[in-house]
C-alpha positions as CSV (number, residue, x, y, z in Angstrom):
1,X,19.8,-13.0,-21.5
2,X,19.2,-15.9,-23.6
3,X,17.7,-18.2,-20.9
4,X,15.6,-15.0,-19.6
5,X,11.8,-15.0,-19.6
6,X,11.5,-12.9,-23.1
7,X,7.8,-11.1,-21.2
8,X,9.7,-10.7,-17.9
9,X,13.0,-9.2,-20.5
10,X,10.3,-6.8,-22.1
11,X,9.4,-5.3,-18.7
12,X,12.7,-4.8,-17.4
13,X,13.7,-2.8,-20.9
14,X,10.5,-1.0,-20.8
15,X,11.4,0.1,-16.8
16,X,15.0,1.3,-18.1
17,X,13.6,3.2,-21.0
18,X,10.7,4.8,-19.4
19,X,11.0,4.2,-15.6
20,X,7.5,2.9,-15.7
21,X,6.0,-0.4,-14.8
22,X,2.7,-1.7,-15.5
23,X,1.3,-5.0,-15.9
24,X,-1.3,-4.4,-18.4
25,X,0.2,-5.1,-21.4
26,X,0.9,-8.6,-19.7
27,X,-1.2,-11.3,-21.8
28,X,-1.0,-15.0,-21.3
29,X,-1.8,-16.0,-24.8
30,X,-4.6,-18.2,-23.4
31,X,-8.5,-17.3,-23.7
32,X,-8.5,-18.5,-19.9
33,X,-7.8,-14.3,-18.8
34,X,-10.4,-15.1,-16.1
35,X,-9.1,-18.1,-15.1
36,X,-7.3,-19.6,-11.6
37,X,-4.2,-20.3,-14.2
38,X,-4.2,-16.7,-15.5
39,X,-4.0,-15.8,-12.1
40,X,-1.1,-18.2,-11.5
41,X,0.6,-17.2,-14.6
42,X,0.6,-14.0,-13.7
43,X,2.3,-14.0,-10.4
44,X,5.0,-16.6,-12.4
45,X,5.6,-13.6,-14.4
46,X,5.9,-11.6,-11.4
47,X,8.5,-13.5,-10.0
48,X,10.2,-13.9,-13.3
49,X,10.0,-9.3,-13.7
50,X,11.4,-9.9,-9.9
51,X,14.4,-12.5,-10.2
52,X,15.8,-10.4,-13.5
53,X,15.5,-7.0,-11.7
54,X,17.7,-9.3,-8.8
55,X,19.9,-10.4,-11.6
56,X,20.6,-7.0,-13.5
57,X,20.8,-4.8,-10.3
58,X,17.5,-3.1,-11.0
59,X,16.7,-2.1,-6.6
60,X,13.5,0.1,-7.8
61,X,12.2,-2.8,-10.3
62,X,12.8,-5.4,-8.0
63,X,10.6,-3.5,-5.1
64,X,7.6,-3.2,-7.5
65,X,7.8,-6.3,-8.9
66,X,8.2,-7.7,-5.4
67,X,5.0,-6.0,-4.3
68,X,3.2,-7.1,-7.6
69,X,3.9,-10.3,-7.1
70,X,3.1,-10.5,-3.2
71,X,-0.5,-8.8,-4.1
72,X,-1.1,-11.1,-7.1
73,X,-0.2,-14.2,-4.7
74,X,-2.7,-13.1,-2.3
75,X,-5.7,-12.6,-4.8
76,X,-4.9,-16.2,-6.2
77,X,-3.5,-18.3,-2.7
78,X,-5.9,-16.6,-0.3
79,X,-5.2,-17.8,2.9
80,X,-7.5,-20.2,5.1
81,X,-8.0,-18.7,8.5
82,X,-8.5,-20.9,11.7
């Protein structure tokens, strides 16, 4: 647990206690909330909330997080199209 993301840590304990999962109370610590690296720093979280919920055996987590993370990607890597 010590090498574990401690925001991505918070989330999984929060999803055990409560069986809810939200990324609002996610905050970067940045003033850049609008920003193309918010947006990148969020889906890092996401994949961090993802690769613990992998880790502790956490199957409904990991979907969620998964499909966070897929829909955050999208918003910030849209793709070109030929």
């Amino acid at each position: 647990m010590s090498d574990d993301d401690e925001h991505a840590l918070e989330a999984v304990l929060r999803f055990l206690y409560t069986g809810g999962y939200s990324i609002g109370r996610w905050k970067t610590g940045t003033a850049a909330e609008d920003s193309d690296i918010y947006d990148l720093l969020l889906v890092k979280y996401l994949i961090e909330v993802c690769l613990l919920a992998d880790k502790y055996d956490i199957p409904d987590l990991r979907k969620l997080a998964t499909l966070a993370a897929k829909y955050a990607t999208t918003k910030c890597l849209p793709v070109e199209e030929n």
